[in-house]
VOFIGU-889349 format. One line per field, with one value per atom (N, C-alpha, C): atom name; residue number from 1; x, y, z. Coordinates in Angstrom, 1 decimal. Layout:
<lovos>
at <- CA,...
i <- NUM,...
X <- X,...
Y <- Y,...
Z <- Z,...
</lovos>
This chain:
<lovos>
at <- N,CA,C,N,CA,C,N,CA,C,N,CA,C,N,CA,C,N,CA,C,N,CA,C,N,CA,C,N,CA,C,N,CA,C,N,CA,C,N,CA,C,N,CA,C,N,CA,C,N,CA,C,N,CA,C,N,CA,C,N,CA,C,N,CA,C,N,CA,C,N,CA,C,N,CA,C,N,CA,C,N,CA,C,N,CA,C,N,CA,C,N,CA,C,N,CA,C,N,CA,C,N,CA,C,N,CA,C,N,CA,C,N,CA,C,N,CA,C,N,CA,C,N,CA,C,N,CA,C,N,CA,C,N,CA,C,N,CA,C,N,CA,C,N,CA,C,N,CA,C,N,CA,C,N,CA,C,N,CA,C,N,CA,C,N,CA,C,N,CA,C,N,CA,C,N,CA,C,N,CA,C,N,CA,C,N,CA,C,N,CA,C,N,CA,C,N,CA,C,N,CA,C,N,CA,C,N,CA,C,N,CA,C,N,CA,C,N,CA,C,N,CA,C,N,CA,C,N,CA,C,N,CA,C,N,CA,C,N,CA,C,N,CA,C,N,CA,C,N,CA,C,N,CA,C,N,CA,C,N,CA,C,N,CA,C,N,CA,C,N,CA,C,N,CA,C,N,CA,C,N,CA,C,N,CA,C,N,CA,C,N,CA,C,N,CA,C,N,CA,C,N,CA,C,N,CA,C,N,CA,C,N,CA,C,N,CA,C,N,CA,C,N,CA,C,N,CA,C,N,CA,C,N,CA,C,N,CA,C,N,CA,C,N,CA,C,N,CA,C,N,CA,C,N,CA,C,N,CA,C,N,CA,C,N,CA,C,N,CA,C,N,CA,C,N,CA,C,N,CA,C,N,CA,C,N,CA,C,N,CA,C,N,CA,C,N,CA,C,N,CA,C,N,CA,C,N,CA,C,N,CA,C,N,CA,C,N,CA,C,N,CA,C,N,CA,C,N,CA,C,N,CA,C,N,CA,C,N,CA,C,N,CA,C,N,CA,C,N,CA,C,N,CA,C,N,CA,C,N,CA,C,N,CA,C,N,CA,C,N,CA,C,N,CA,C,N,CA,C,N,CA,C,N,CA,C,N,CA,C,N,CA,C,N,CA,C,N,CA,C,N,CA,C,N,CA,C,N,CA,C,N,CA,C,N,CA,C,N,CA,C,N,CA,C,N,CA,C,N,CA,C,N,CA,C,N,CA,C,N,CA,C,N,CA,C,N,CA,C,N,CA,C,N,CA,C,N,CA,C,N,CA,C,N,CA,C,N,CA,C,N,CA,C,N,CA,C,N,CA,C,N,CA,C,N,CA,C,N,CA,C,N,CA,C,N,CA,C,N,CA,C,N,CA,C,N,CA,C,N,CA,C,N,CA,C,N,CA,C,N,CA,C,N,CA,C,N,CA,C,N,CA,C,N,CA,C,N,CA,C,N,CA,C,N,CA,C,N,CA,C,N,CA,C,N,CA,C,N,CA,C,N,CA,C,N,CA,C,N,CA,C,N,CA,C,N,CA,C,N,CA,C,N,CA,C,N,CA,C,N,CA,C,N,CA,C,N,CA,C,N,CA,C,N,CA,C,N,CA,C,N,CA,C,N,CA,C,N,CA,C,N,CA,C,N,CA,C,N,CA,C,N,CA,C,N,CA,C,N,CA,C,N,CA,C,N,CA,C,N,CA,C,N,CA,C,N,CA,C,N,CA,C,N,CA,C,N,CA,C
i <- 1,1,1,2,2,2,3,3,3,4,4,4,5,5,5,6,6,6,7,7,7,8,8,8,9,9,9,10,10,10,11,11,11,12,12,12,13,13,13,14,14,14,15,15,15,16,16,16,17,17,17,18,18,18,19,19,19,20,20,20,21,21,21,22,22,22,23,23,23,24,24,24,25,25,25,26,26,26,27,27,27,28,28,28,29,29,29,30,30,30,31,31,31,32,32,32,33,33,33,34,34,34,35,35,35,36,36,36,37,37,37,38,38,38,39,39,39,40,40,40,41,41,41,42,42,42,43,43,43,44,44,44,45,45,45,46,46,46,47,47,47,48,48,48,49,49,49,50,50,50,51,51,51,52,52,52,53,53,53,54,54,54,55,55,55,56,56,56,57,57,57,58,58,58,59,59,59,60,60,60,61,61,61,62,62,62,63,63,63,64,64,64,65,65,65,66,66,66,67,67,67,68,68,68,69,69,69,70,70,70,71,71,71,72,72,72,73,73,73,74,74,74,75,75,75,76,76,76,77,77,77,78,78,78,79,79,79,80,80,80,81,81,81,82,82,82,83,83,83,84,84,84,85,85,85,86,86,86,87,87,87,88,88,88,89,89,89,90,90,90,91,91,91,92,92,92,93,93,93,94,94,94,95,95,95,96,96,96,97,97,97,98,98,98,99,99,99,100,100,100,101,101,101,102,102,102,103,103,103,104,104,104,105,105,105,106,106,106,107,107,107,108,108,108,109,109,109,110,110,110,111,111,111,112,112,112,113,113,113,114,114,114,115,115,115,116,116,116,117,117,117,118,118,118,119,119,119,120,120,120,121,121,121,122,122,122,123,123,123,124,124,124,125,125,125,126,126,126,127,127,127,128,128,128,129,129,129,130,130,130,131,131,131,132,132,132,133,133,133,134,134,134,135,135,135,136,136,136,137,137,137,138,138,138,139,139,139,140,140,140,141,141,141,142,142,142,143,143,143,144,144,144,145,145,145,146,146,146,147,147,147,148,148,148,149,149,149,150,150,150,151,151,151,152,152,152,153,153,153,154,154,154,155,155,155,156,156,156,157,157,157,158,158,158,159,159,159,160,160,160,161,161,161,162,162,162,163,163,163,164,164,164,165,165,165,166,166,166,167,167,167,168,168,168,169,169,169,170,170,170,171,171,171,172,172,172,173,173,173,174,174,174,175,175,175,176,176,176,177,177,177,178,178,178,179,179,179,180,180,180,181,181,181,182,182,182,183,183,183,184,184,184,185,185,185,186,186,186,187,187,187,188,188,188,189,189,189,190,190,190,191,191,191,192,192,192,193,193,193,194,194,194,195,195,195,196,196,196,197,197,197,198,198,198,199,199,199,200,200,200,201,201,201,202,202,202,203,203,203,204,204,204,205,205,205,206,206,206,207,207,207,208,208,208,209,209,209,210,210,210,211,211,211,212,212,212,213,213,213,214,214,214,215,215,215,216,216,216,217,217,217,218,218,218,219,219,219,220,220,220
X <- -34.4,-34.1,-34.8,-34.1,-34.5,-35.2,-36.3,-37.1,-35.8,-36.5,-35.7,-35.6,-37.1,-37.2,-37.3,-36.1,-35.7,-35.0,-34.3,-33.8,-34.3,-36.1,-36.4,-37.2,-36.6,-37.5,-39.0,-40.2,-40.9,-42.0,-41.8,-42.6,-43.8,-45.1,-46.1,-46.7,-46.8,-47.3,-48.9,-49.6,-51.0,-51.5,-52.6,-52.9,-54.1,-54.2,-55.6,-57.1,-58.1,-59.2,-60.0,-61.0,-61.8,-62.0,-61.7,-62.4,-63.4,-63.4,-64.8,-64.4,-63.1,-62.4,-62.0,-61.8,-61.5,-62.9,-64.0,-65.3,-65.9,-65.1,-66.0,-64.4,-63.0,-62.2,-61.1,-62.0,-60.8,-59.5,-58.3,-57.0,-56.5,-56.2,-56.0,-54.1,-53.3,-52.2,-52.2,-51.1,-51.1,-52.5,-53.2,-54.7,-55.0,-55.2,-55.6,-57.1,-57.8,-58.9,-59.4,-60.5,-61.1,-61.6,-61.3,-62.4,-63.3,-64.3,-65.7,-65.9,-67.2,-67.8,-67.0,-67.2,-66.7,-65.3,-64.6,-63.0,-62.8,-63.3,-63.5,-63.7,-64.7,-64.8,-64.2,-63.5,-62.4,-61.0,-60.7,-59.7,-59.7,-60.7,-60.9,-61.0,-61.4,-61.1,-59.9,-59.2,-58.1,-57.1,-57.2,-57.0,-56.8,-58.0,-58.2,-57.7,-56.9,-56.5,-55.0,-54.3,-53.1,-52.5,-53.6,-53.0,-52.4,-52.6,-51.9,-50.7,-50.1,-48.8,-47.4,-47.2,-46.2,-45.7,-46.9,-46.4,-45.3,-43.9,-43.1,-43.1,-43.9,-44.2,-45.1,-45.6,-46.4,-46.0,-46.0,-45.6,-46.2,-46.7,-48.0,-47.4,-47.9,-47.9,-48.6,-48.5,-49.1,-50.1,-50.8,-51.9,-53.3,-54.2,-55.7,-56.1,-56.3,-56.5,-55.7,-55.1,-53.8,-53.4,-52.9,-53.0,-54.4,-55.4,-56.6,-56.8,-56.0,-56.3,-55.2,-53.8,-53.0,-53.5,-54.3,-54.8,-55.6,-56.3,-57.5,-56.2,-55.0,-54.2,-53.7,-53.5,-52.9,-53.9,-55.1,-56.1,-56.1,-55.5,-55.7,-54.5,-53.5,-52.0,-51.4,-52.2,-51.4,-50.2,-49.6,-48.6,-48.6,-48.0,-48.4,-48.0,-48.4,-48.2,-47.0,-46.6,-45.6,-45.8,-46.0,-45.9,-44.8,-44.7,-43.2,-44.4,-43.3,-44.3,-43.6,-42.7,-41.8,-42.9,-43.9,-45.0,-46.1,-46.4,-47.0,-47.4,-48.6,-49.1,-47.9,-47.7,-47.0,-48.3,-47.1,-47.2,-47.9,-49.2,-49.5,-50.1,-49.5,-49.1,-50.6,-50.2,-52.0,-52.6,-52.2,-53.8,-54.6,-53.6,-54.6,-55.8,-56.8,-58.3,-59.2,-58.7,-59.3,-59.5,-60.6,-60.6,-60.4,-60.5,-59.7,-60.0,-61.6,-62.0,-61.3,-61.6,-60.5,-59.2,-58.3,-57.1,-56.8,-57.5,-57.6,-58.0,-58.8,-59.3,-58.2,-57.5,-56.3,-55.0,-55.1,-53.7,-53.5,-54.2,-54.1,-53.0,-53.4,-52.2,-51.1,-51.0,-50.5,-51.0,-51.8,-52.4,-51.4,-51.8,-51.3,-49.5,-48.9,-47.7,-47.5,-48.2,-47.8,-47.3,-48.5,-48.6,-47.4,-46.9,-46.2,-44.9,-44.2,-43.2,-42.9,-41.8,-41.7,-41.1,-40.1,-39.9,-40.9,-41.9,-42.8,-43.4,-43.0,-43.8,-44.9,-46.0,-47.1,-47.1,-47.2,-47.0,-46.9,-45.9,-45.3,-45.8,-45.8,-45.7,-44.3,-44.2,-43.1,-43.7,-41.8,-42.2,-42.3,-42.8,-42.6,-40.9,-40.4,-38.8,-38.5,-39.3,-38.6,-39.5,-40.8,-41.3,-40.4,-40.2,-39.6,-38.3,-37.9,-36.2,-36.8,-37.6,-38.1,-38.3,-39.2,-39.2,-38.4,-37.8,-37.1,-36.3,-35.3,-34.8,-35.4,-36.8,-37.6,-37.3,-37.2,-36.9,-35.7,-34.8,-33.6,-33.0,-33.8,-33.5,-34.1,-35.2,-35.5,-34.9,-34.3,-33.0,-32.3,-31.6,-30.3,-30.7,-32.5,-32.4,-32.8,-33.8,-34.7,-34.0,-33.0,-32.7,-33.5,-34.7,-35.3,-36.7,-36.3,-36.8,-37.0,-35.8,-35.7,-36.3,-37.3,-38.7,-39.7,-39.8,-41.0,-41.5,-42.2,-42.9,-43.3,-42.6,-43.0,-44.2,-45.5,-46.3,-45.9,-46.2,-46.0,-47.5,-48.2,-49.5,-49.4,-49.9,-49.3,-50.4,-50.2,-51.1,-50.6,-51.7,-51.6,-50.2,-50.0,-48.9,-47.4,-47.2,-46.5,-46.1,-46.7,-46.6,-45.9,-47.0,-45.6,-44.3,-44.7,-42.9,-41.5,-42.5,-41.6,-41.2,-42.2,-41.7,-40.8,-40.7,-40.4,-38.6,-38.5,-36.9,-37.2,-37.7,-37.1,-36.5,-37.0,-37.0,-35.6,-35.2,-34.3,-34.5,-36.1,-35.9,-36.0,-35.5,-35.2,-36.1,-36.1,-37.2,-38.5,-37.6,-38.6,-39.9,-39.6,-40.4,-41.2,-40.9,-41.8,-43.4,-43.8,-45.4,-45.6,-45.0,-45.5,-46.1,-45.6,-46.3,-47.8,-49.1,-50.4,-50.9,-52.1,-52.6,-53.1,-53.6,-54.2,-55.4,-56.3,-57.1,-57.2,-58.5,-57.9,-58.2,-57.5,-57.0,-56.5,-55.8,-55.2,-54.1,-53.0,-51.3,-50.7,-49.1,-47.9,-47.3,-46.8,-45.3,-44.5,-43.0,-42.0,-41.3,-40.4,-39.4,-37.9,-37.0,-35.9,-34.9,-34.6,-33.7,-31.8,-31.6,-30.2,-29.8,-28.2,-27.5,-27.5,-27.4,-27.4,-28.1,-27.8,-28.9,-28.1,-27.1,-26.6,-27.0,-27.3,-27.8,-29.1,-30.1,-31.2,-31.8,-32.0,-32.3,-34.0,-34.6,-36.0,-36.1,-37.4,-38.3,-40.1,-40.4,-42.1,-42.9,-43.6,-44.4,-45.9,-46.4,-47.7,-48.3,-48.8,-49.2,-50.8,-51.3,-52.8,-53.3,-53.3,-53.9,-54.7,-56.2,-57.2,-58.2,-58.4,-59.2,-60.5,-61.1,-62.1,-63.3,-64.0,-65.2,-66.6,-66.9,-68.8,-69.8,-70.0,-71.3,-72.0,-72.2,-73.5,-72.5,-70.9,-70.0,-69.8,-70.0,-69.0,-70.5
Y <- -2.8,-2.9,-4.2,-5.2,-6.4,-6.3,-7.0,-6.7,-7.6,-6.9,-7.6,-8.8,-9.3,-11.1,-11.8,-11.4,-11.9,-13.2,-12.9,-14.3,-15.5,-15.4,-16.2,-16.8,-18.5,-19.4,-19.7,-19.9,-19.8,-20.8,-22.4,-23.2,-23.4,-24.0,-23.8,-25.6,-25.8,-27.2,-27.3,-27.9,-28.0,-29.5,-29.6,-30.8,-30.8,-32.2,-32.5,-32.2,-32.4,-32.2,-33.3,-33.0,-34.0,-35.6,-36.7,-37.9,-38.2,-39.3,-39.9,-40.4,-41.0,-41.2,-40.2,-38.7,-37.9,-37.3,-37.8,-37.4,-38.1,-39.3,-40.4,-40.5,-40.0,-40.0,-41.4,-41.3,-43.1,-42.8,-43.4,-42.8,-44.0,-43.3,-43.2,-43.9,-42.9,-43.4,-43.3,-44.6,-45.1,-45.5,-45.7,-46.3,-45.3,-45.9,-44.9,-44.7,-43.3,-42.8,-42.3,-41.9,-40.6,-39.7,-38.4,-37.2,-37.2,-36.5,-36.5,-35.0,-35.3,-33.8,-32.7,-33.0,-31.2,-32.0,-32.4,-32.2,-31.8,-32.3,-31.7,-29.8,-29.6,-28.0,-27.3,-28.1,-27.4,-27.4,-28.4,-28.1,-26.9,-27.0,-25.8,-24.3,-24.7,-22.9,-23.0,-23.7,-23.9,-22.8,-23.6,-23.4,-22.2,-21.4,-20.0,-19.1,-19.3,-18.3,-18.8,-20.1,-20.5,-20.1,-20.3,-19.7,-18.2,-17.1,-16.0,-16.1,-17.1,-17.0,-17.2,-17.2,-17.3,-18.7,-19.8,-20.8,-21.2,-22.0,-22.7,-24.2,-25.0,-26.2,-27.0,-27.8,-28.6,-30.4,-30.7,-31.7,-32.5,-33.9,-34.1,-35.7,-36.5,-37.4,-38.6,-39.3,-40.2,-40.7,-40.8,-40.8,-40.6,-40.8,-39.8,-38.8,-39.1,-37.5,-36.5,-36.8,-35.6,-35.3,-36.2,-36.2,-35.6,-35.1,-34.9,-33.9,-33.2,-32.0,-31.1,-31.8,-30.9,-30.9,-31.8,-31.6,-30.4,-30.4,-28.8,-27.3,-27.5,-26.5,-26.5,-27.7,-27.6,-27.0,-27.3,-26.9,-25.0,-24.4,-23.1,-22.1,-23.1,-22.6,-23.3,-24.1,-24.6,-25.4,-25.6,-26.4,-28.3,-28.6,-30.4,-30.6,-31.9,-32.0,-33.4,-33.3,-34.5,-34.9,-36.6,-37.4,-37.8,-37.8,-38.3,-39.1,-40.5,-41.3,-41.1,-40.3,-39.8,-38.8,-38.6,-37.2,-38.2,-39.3,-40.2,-39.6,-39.9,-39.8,-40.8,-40.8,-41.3,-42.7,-43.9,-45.1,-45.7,-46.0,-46.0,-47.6,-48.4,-49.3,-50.2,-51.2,-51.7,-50.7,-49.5,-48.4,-48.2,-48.5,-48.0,-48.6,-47.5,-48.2,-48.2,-47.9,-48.0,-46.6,-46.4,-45.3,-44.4,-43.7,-43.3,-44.0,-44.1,-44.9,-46.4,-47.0,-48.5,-48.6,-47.3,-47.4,-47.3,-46.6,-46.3,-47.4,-48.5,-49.1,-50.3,-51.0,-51.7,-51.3,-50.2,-49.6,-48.7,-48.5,-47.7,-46.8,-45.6,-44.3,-44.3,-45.5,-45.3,-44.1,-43.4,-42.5,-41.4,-40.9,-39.6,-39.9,-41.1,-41.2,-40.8,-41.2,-40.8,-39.4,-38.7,-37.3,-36.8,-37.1,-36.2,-36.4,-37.8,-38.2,-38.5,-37.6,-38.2,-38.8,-39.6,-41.2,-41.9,-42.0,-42.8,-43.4,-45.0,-45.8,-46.7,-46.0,-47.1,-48.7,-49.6,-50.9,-51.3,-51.6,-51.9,-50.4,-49.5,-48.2,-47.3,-46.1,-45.5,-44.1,-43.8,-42.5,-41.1,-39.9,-39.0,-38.4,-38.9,-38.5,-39.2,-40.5,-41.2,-40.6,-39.8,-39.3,-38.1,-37.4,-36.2,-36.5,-37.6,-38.0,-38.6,-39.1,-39.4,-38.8,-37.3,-36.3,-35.0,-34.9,-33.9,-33.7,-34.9,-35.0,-34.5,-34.7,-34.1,-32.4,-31.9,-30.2,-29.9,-30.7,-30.2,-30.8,-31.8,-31.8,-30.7,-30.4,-29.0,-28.0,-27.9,-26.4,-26.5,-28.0,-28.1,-27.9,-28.7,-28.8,-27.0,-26.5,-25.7,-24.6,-23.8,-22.6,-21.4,-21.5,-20.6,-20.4,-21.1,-21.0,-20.2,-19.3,-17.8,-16.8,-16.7,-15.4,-16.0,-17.4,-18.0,-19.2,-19.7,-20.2,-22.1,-23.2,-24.3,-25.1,-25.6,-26.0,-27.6,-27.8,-29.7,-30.0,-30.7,-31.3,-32.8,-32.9,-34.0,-34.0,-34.2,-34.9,-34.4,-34.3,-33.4,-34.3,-35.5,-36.0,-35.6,-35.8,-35.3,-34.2,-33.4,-31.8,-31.7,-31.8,-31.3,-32.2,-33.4,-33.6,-33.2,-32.7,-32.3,-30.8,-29.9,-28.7,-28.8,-29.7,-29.5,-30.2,-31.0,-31.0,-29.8,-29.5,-28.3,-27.0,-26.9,-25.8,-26.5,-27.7,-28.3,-28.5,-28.3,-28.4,-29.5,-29.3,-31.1,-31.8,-32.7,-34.2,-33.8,-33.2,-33.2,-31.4,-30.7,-29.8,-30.0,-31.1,-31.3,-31.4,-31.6,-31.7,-30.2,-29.6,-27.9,-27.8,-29.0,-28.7,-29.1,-28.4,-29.1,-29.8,-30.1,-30.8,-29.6,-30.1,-28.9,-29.4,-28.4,-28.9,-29.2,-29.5,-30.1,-29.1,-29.0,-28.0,-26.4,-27.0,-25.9,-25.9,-25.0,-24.9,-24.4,-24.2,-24.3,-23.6,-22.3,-21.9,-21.4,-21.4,-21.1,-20.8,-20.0,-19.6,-19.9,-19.9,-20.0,-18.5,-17.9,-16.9,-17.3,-18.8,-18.4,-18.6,-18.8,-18.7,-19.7,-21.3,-22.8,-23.7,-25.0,-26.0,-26.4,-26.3,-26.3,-25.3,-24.1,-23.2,-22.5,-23.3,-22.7,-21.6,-21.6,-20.6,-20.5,-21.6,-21.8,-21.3,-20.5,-19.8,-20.2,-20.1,-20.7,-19.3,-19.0,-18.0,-18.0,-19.1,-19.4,-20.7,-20.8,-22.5,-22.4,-23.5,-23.7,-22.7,-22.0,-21.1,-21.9,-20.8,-21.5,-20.6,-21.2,-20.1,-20.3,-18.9,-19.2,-19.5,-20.9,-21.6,-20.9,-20.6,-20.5,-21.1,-20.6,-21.3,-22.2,-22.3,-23.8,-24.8,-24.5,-26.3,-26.4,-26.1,-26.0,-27.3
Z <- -71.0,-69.6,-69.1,-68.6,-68.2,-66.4,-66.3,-65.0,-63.9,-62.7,-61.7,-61.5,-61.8,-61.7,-63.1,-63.9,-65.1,-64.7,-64.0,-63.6,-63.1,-62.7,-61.7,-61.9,-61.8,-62.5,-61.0,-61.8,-61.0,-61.0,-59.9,-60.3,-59.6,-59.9,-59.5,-59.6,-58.2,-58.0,-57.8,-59.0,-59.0,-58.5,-57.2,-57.0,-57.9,-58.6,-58.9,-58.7,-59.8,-59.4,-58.4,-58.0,-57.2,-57.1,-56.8,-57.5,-56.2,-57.0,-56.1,-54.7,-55.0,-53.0,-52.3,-53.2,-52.1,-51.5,-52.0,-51.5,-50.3,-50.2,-49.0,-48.3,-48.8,-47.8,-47.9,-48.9,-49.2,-49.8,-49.3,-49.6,-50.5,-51.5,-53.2,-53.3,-52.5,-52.9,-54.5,-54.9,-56.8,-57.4,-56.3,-57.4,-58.3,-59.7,-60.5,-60.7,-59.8,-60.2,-60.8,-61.1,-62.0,-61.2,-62.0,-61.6,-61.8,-60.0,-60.9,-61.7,-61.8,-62.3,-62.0,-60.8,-59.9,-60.1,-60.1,-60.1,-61.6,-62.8,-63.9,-64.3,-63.3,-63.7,-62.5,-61.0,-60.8,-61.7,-62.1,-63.5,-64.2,-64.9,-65.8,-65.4,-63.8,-63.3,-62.6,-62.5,-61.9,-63.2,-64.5,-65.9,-65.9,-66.3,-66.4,-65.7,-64.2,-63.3,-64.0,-64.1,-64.5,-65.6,-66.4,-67.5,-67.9,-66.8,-67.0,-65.8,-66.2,-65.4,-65.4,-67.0,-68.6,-68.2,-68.3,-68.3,-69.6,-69.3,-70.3,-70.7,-69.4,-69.7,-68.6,-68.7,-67.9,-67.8,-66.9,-66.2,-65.5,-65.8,-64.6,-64.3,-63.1,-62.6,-63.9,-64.0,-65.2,-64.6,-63.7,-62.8,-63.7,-63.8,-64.5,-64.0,-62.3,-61.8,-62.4,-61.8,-62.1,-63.9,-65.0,-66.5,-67.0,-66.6,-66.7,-66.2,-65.3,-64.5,-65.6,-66.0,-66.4,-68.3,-68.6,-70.0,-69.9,-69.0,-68.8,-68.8,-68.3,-68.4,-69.9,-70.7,-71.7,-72.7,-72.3,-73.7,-73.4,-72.3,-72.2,-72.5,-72.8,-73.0,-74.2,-74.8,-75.9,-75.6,-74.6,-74.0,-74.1,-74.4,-74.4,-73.1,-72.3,-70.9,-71.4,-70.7,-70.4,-69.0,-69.2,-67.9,-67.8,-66.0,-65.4,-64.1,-63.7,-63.1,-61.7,-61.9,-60.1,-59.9,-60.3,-59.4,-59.2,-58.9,-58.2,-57.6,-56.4,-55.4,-54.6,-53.1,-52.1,-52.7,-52.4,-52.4,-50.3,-50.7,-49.5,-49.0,-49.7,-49.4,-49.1,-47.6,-47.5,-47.2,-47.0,-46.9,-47.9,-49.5,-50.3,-50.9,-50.9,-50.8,-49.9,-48.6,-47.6,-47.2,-46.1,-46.2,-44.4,-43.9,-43.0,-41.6,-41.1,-40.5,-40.3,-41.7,-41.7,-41.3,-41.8,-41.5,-39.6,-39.2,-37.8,-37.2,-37.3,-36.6,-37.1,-38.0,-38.2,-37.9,-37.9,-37.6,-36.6,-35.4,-34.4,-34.2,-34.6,-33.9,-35.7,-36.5,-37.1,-38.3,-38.1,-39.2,-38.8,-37.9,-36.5,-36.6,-36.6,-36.5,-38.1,-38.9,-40.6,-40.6,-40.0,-40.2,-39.7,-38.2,-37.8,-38.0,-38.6,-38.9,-40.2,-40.9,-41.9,-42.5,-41.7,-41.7,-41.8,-41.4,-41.0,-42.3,-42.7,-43.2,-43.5,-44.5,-44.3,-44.2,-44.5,-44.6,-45.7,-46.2,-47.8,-48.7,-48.2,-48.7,-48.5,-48.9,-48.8,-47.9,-47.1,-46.4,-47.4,-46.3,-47.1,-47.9,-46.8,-46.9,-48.8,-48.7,-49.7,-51.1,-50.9,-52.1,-52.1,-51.5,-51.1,-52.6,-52.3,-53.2,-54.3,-54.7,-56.0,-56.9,-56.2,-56.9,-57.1,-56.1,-56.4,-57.6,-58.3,-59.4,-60.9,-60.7,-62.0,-62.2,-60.6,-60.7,-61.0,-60.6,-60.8,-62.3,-62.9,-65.0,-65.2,-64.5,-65.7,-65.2,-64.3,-64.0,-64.7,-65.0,-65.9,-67.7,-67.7,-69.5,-70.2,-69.4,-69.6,-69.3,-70.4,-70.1,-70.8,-70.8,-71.0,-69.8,-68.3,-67.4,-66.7,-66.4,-66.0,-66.7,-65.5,-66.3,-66.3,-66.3,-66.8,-66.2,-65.9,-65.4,-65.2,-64.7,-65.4,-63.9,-64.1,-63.6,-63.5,-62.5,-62.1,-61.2,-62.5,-61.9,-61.0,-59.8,-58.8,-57.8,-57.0,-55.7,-54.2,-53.7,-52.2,-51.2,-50.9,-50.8,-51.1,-52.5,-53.4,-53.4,-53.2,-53.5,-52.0,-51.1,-49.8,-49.3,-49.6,-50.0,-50.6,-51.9,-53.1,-52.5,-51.5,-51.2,-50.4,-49.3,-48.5,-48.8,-50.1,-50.3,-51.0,-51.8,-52.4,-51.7,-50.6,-49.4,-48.5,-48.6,-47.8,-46.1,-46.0,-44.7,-43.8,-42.5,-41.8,-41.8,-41.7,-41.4,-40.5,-39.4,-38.4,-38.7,-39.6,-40.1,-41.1,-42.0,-43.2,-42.4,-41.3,-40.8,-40.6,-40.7,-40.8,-41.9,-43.3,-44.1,-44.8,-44.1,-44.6,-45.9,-45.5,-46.5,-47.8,-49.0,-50.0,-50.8,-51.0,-51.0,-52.5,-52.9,-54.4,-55.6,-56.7,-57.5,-57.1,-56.0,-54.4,-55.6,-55.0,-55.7,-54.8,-55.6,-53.9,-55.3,-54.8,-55.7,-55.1,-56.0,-55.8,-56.5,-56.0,-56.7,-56.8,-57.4,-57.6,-57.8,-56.8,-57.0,-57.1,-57.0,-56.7,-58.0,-58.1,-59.4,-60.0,-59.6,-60.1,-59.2,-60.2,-59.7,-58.5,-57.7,-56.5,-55.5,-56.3,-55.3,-56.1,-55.8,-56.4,-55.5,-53.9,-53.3,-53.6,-53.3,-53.6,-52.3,-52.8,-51.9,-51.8,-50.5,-50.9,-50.8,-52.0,-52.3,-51.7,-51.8,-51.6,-51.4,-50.6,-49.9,-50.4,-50.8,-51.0,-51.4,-52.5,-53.7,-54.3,-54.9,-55.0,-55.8,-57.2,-58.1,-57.6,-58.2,-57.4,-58.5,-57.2,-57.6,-57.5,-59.1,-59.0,-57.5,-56.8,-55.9,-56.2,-58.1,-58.5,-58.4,-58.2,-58.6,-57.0,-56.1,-54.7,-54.2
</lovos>
């Protein structure tokens, strides 16, 4: 007798572990960072809660945060990670590098306008609307390649940016609601589900915003 959520593919968006600019606040965008320590052994407990959740494949941003966060999933699931370079972090143009102070004091009000609009483009960066369309296409190949998705579980390692763009086309909601969707913290996750019949009507549902294994007191 087949369970009720036999049919329901269930994906789980992991943001990276810690680096060194998300510690002093400096915004990263494409720059490719590293994790430090603690973003390291938030990986690995990130890992440990993920891996009971019949993962079928893992998928990460070609980034190092992020390729580094989803290798700590692969060593717990035996899964190989494949990079796709549409799970970028949002392209943030002259901001990146700078850090939030700088951007405020060069760009007045334009931080606040980022947020609340998501048209809104940085300066030779992209909007969220336009990560939103970059990535969405990676979900909907694996609806079409991956028919052993129903039941099971595929994880997309990415970036706090990324991730609520990517939900918020998944979810289809208008332009002007994507800022309902917050920030996450790092090795936070976002899942969902897929209850409908096809990749026209997937019928994505949001399960869980900013999930978060939990961290020992000596790494926090």
């Amino acid at each position: 007798m087949s369970s009720k959520y036999s049919h329901v593919r269930k994906l789980i968006l992991l943001r990276h572990g810690q680096t060194e600019w998300n510690a002093i606040d400096r915004m990263q965008g494409q720059i490719d960072t590293d994790l430090t320590e603690l973003g390291r052994r938030q990986a690995k407990e990130a890992a440990r809660e993920l891996v009971t959740h019949n993962a079928i494949a893992i998928v990460s941003s070609d980034l190092k945060r992020a390729y580094e966060t989803a290798v700590a999933l692969a060593d717990h699931t035996g899964i190989e990670v494949v990079r796709d370079p549409r799970l970028r972090e949002t392209n943030l143009g002259d901001w990146e590098g700078l850090d939030h102070i700088e951007v405020d004091a060069g760009y007045p009000g334009a931080r606040v306008a980022w947020r609340l609009d998501a048209s809104f483009t940085p300066p030779n960066g992209e909007s969220k609307l336009e990560v939103g369309a970059r990535s969405l296409p990676v979900v909907r190949e694996l609806f079409a390649e991956r028919q052993d998705w129903p039941g099971g579980t595929i994880i997309l390692v990415a970036h706090g940016g990324l991730i609520a763009a990517l939900t918020a086309a998944l979810l289809d909601l208008p332009p002007r609601s994507w800022p309902a969707l917050g920030g996450l913290a790092n090795t936070s996750w976002v899942q969902l589900s897929s209850h409908g019949p096809s990749i026209d009507q997937p019928g994505w549902r949001l399960d869980v915003w900013n999930a978060a294994a939990k961290v020992a007191p000596d790494v926090l």
